[in-house]
N, C-alpha and C positions, 0 to 999 in steps of 0.2 A: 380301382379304389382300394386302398389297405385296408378299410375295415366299415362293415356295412353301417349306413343311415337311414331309417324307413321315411320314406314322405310320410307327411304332417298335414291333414287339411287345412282349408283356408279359412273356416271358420270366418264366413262373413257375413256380413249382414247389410240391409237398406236401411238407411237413415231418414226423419223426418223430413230431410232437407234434400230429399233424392240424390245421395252421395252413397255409393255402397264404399262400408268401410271394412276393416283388419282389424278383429278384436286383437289377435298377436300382435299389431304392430301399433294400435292406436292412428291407422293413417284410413286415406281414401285411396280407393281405386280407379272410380272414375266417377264424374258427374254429368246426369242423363242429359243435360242441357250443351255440354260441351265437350263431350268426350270426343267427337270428331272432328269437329274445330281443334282441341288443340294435339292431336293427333297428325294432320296438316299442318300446320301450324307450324311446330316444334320436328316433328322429326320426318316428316316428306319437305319441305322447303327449307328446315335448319339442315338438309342434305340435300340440297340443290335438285329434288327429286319434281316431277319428271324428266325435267331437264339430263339428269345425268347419265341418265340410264339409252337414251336414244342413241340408235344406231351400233348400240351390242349387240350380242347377239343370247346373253344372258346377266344376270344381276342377281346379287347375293347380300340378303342382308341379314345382320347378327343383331339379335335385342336381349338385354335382359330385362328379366319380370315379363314374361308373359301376362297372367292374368288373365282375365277374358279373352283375350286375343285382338281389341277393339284397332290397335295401332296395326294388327296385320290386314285387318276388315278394311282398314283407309286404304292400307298397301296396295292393298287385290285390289279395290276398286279405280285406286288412280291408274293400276297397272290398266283394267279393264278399258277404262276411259280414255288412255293415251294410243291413238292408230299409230306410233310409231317407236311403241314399246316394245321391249326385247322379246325374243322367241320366249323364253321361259324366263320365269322368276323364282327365285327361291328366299324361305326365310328359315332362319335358325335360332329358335327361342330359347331361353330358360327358362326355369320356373320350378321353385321349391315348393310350392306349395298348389299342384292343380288342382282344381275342382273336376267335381265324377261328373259325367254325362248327363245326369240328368240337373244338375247343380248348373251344369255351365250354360245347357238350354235355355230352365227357367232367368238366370240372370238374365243372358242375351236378352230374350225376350222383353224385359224389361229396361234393359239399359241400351242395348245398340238403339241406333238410330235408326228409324222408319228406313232409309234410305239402304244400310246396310242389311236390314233383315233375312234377305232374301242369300247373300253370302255367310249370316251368322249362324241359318239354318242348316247348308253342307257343314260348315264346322264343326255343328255342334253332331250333326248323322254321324261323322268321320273321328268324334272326337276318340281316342285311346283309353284304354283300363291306365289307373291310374297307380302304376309299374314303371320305377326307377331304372332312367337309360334312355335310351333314343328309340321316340318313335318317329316313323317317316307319313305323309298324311299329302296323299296327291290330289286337285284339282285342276279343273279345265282338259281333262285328258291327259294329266300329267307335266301340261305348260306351266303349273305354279305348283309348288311343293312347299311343305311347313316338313322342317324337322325340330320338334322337342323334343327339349333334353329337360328331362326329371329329376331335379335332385340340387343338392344345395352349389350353389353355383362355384364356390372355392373349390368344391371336389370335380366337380365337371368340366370345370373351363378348362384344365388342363387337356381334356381326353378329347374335346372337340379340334375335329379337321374338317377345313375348308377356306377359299379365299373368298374374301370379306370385301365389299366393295364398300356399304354402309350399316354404321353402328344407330341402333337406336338403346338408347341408357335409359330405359322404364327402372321403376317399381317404387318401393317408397323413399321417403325421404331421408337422406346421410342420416340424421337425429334419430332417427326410426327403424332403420333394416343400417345401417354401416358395414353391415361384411358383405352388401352389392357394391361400393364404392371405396373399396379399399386398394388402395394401389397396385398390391400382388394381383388381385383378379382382374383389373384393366391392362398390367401386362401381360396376363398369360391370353386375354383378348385379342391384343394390340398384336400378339406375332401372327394372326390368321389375316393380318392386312393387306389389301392389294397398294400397288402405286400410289394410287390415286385416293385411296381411300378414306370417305369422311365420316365424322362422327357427330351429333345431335344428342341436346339432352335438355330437359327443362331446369336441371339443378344446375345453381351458379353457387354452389358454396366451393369455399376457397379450397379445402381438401380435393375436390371433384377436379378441377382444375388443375390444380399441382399433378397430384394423379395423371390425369391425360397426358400434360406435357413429360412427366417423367416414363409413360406409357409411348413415346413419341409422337405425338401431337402436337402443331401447330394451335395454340386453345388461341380463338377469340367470343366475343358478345354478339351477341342481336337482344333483341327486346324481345321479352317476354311473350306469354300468349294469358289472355285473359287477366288484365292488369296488376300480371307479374312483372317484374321490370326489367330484368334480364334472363337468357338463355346462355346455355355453352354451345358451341360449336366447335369445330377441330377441321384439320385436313393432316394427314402422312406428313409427318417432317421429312422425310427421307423416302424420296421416293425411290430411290435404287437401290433401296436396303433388299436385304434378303426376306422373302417369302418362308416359315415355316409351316404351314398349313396343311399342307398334305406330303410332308416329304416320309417314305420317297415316291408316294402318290405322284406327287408332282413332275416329278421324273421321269416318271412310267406315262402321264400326260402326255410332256411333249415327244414323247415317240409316238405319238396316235396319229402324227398326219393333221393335225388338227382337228381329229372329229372326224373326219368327211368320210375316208376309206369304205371299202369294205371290210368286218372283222370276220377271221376265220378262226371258228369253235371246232376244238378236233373231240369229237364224242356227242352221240347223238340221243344218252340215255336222259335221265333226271339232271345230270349237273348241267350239261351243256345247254340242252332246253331251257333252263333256267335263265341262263346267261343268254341264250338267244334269245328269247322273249322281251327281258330287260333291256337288251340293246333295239330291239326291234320296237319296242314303245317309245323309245327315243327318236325314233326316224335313222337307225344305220341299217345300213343291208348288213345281213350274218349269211355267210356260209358255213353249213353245220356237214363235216365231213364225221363220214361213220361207216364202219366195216362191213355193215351188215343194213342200214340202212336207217328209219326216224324210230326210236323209242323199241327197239329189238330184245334189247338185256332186259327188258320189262314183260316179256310177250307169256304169256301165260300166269305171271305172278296176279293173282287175282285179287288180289287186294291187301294194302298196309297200313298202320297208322301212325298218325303224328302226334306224340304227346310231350311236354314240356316238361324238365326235369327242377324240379327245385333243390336248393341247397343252404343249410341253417347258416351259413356263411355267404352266403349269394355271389360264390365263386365265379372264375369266368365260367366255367362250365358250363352253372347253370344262367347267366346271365346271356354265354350265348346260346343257349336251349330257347331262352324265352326269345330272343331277338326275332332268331330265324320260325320261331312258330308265327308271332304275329306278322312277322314280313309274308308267310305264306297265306296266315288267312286274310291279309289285305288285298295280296297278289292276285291269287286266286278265285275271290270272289266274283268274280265277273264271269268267268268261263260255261261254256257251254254246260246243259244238265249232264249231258252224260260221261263228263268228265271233272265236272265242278267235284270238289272234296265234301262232303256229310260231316256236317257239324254238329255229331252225336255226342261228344263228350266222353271222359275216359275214367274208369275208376278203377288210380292204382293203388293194388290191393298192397298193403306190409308186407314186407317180406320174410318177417318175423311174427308172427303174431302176438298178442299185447302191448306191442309197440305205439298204440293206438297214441297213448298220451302224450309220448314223445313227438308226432307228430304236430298233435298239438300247439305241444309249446315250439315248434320249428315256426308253426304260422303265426302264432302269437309274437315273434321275434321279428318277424317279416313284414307282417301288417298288408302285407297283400288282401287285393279287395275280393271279397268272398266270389263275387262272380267271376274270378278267374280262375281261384281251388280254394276250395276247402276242403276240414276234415269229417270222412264220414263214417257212422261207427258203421259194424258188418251188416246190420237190419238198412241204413241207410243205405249202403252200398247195394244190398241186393234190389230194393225198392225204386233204386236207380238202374241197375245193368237188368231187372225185369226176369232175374233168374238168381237160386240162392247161390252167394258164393262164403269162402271159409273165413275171413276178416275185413275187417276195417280197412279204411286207407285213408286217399285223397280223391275228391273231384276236380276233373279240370274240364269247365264247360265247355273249351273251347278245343278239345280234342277231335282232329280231323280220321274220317274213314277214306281212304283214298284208293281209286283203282289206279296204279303206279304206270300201265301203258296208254290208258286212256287220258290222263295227265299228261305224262311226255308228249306224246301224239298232239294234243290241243294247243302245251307250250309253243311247239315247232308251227305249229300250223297260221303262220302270223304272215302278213304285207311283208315282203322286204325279207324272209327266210329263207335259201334255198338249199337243197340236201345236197350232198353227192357222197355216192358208193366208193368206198375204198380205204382201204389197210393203209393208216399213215405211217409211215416207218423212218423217217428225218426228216429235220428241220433243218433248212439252209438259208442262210442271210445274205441277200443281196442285195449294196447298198443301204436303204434305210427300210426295205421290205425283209419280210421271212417268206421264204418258200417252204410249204408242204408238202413231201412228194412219199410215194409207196417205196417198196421195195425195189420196183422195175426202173428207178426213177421220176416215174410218170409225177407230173407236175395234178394236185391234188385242189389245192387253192394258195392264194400270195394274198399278203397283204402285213403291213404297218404293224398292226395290232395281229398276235395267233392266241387263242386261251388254248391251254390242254385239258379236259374235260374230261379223259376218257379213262377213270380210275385206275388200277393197276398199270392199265397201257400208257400211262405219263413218264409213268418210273424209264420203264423198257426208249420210248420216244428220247426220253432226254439225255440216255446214254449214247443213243443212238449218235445224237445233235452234239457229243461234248457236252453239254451243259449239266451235266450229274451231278462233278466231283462237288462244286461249291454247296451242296446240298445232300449231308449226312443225314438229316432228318428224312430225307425222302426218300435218301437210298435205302434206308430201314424200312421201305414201306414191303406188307408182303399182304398175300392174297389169300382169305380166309372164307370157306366154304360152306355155306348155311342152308337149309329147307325148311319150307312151309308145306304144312298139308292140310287137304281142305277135307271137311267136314258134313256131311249131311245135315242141313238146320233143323228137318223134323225128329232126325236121330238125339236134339237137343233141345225139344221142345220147340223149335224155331229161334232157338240161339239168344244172345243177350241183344239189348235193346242199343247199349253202346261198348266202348270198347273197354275189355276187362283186360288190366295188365297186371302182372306181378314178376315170379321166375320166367313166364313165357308171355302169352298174350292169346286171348281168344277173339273173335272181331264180329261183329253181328253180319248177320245173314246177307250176302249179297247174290242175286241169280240161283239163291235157294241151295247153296255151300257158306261157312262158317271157317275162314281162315283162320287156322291155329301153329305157333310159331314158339320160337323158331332153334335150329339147332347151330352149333359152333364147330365149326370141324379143323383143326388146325393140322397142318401138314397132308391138308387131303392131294390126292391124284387129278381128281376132277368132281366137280360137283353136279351131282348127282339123290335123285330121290331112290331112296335105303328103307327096306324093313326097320332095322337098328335106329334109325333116324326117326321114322315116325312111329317106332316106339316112345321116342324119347319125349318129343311133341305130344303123345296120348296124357303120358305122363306130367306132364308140365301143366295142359288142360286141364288135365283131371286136379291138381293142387290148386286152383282157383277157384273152385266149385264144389261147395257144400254138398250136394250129391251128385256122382256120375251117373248116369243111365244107367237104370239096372239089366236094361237089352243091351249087350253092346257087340250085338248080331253086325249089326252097319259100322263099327267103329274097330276093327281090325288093322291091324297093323299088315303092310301089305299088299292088302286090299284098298288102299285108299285113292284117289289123285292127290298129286301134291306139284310141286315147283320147288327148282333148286339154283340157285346164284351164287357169285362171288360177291366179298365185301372187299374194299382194298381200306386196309389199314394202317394209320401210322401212329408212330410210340407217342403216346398220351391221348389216344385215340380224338383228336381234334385233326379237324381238315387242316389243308394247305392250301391257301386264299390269298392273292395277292400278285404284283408285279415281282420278275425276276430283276434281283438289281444288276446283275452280272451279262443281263441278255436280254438289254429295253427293248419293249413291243412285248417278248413274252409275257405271257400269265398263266398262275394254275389255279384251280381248282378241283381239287382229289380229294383221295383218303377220308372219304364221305364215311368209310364205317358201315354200322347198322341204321346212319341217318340223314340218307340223303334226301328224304322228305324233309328234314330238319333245316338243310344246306341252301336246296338248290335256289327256292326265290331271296333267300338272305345273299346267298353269294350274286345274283343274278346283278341284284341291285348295286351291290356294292362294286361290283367289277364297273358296273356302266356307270353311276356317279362317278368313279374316279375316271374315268376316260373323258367324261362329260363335266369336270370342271363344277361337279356339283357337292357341295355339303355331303359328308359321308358319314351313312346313316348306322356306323357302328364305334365304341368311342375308342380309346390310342392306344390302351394295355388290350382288348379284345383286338383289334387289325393284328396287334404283334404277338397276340398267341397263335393265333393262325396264319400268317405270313412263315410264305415259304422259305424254307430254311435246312 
């Protein structure tokens, strides 16, 4: 997007005449008495649905106007209703104007049908902060997926990737909203089409029409729903036309074998688990090869956190800061306690002090909803992290405390995961498979699909394999040497309550130590925990916090435990995500940085939607900031 839009609520209201309407638009949304009727009606039969969808093996439908969601509530339940509907269903909404969680509840409640209630109530549990971009929102165990995209639809349609089997054309009327039915946006719809692909709409104005067919559309008529007189419909003029949905997604598709293979992940820390997970909730076996053996590079780092970066511009950056935070606390939620992430919330502090107001007007710019950050002066902040600290900052509620082996460990630990011990040292392509093998040659894992997972060791892998030179960006990747050192919590009063970030980071109390971070070591030997290091770390603590301990008997340098790791980094410090085009089947996933909490369920996702022929849940200038390169 060139240049930021904040969402705008929907400001709506119920009418005397049980119509919720759009003070913006002067139109209705739905009417309680028929909103499911013509829901069926118009866009499950004005697209041949259930009928079309049988004997896929998946189904993808693109709507605009979200809204309530009532047309995907039919969706999900004709899907539910038909024994011989596809494995999985997906839908992909927009929606410039969504309603917050608690708005979308009480509607449903009121307007869904007795009949869907019981589907409008996951929706409404699962519904997203209402944060511009795509969010992804699984049910049935991840056999039906919604992705929304937030935000004015002219800016978005572009960025969306996926093949599209049926359109549903909601929202209001041509007279009323015109920039959802403007020709440019029904073509930049129209090239996510499959073959076969058709299209449903209740609007039969003549622009709507022209539109489609100039969109590629074969447009005819049906009769209306609820003594309207007519409907549009469509099918693909061209069915052999080209596909731009996912290219070069689509690409990297058909080298998967179909789906079926085994996928072999070389790296068995945060990234790869990631992407194991992700494919293992889909139903593919993953073999996760790693030198050392499930979640190793983790083994003693005792705890990290996950916080979301914002930017007065809502760069990629920070657009994908936020992606991959909520894709992790979606992810994640389910996992065992002793590995599930702590959703204590994060207060980062300025890094300037008096900068307070400046923040301010960042958020005021942004219009993000409070329960996701706000601004908080330095009494707020202390009264929040339960210890004083030296400034103001931001709250982000939804900041994760994460034990980083006990996460890997839980990712890997899924139906269909299997490990194996060994030093991957080339890649060899046989036929339409890759072979993995060590140094000895010894054969490692084979399969269709390889991701490389394994941070710096990509780089070193890929030269190995030939496949470097086309990839200057990666060959810039180098390896950068950091420590954490942990903390006595009663040496700190028992530590903050949630995680304090600013120059470093201090992390509340876990197993009765307070992780404090972290240092940057560039051009180091090996890494390694350092006196000089967890001076630096004391130091960094100590600048967050209003007063240090005036005993700091226990808080010596030298004296302390700590943990030291590598970061594998590349120029503009953003990962590299995606299919190699020069070497189909390959994918990587590196250069995680200082944030592979940040990465690994956003990357997990996105590698297996694209293998999986699903809607991808990130939008087309973000893929190609992090596509390998």
């Amino acid at each position: 997007m060139s240049s930021y839009v904040p969402l705008t609520p929907p400001a709506a209201s119920l009418g005397p005449d049980g119509r919720l309407r759009s003070a913006a638009y002067g139109d209705v949304y739905h009417n309680i008495s028929s909103a499911l009727g013509q829901a069926e009606h118009v866009f499950l039969r004005g697209n041949g649905l259930p009928q079309r969808w049988r004997g896929r093996p998946a189904f993808t439908v693109c709507e605009t106007g979200f809204g309530l969601g009532l047309n995907f509530l039919a969706l999900w339940q004709a899907w539910r209703q038909d024994g011989a509907r596809p494995r999985r269903l997906h839908m992909l909404s927009i929606e410039a104007h969504p309603f917050s969680r608690a708005e979308l509840h009480d509607w449903l409640g009121q307007v869904a049908p007795d009949t869907l209630q019981d589907l409008a109530g996951q929706l409404a549990d699962q519904w997203p902060a209402c944060l511009p971009g795509l969010h992804r929102l699984e049910f049935e165990g991840g056999a039906v997926t919604l992705t929304l995209a937030f935000g004015r639809a002219a800016d978005i349609a572009p960025l969306l990737r996926a093949r599209v089997d049926a359109y549903f054309l909601d929202g209001f009327a041509p007279d009323r909203n015109p920039d959802l039915w403007q020709p440019e946006l029904l073509r930049d719809l129209s090239r996510l089409a499959a073959p076969d692909a058709t299209v449903a709409t209740w609007a039969s104005a003549g622009m709507v029409r022209r539109g489609l067919a100039q969109a590629g559309f074969q447009v005819g008529k049906q009769p209306g729903y609820g003594g309207k007189w007519s409907m549009t419909v469509g099918v693909r003029a061209d069915p052999t036309g080209p596909i731009a949905g996912h290219e070069p997604w689509l690409q990297a598709r058909a080298a998967d074998d179909a789906g079926a293979g085994e996928v072999v992940v070389v790296g068995g820390g945060l990234a790869g688990a990631g992407i194991a997970q992700a494919l293992a909730l889909r139903g593919r076996p993953v073999c996760v090869i790693d030198a050392s053996g499930p979640a190793a590079a983790h083994q003693g780092h005792a705890a990290a956190a996950l916080t979301p970066v914002i930017a007065r511009d809502d760069n990629p950056r920070a657009r994908l800061s936020r992606a991959g935070s909520l894709r992790a606390l979606a992810r994640w939620a389910g996992l065992p306690p002793a590995a599930a992430p702590r959703r204590c919330g994060t207060v980062q502090l300025e890094r300037d002090a008096g900068r307070t107001a400046a923040l301010a007007e960042t958020l005021r710019l942004l219009q993000f909803p409070a329960d996701w950050v706000r601004a908080v002066t330095r009494d707020e902040a202390a009264a929040l992290a339960g210890v004083p600290v030296s400034r103001g900052g931001l709250f982000f509620a939804d900041g994760l405390l994460v034990r980083p082996a006990a996460l890997a460990a839980a990712l890997l630990d899924m139906p269909g995961v299997r490990m194996v011990t060994g030093q991957a040292a080339a890649l060899r392509q046989c036929g339409s498979a890759w072979k993995v093998l060590d140094a000895g040659g010894r054969l490692l894992g084979q399969g269709a699909t390889v991701v490389l997972a394994n941070a710096f060791g990509a780089q070193a892998l890929l030269r190995a394999s030939g496949l470097l030179e086309p990839l200057p960006r990666m060959a810039q990747m180098h390896a950068l040497a950091g420590e954490v050192t942990l903390l006595p919590a009663h040496a700190l009063d028992g530590g903050p309550r949630c995680i304090v970030g600013g120059e470093g980071y201090l992390l509340p109390a876990l197993d009765g130590w307070c992780v404090a971070g972290s240092t940057y070591e560039h051009g180091a030997a090996a890494a390694v925990v350092s006196d000089a290091g967890q001076q630096a770390v004391l130091h960094k603590a100590a600048r967050l916090l209003d007063q240090w301990p005036a005993d700091r008997s226990e808080l010596t340098p030298g004296q302390l435990p700590g943990w030291a790791g590598w970061r594998a980094v590349l120029p503009g410090r953003l990962p590299a995500i995606g299919p190699l085009a020069h070497a189909p089947g390959v994918w990587l996933a590196a250069g995680y940085a200082s944030r592979g909490l940040t990465w690994s369920a956003l990357a997990g996702d996105l590698i297996a939607a694209g293998l999986h022929d699903e809607p991808l849940p990130l939008a087309a200038d973000l893929l190609a900031a992090v596509a390998p390169r």
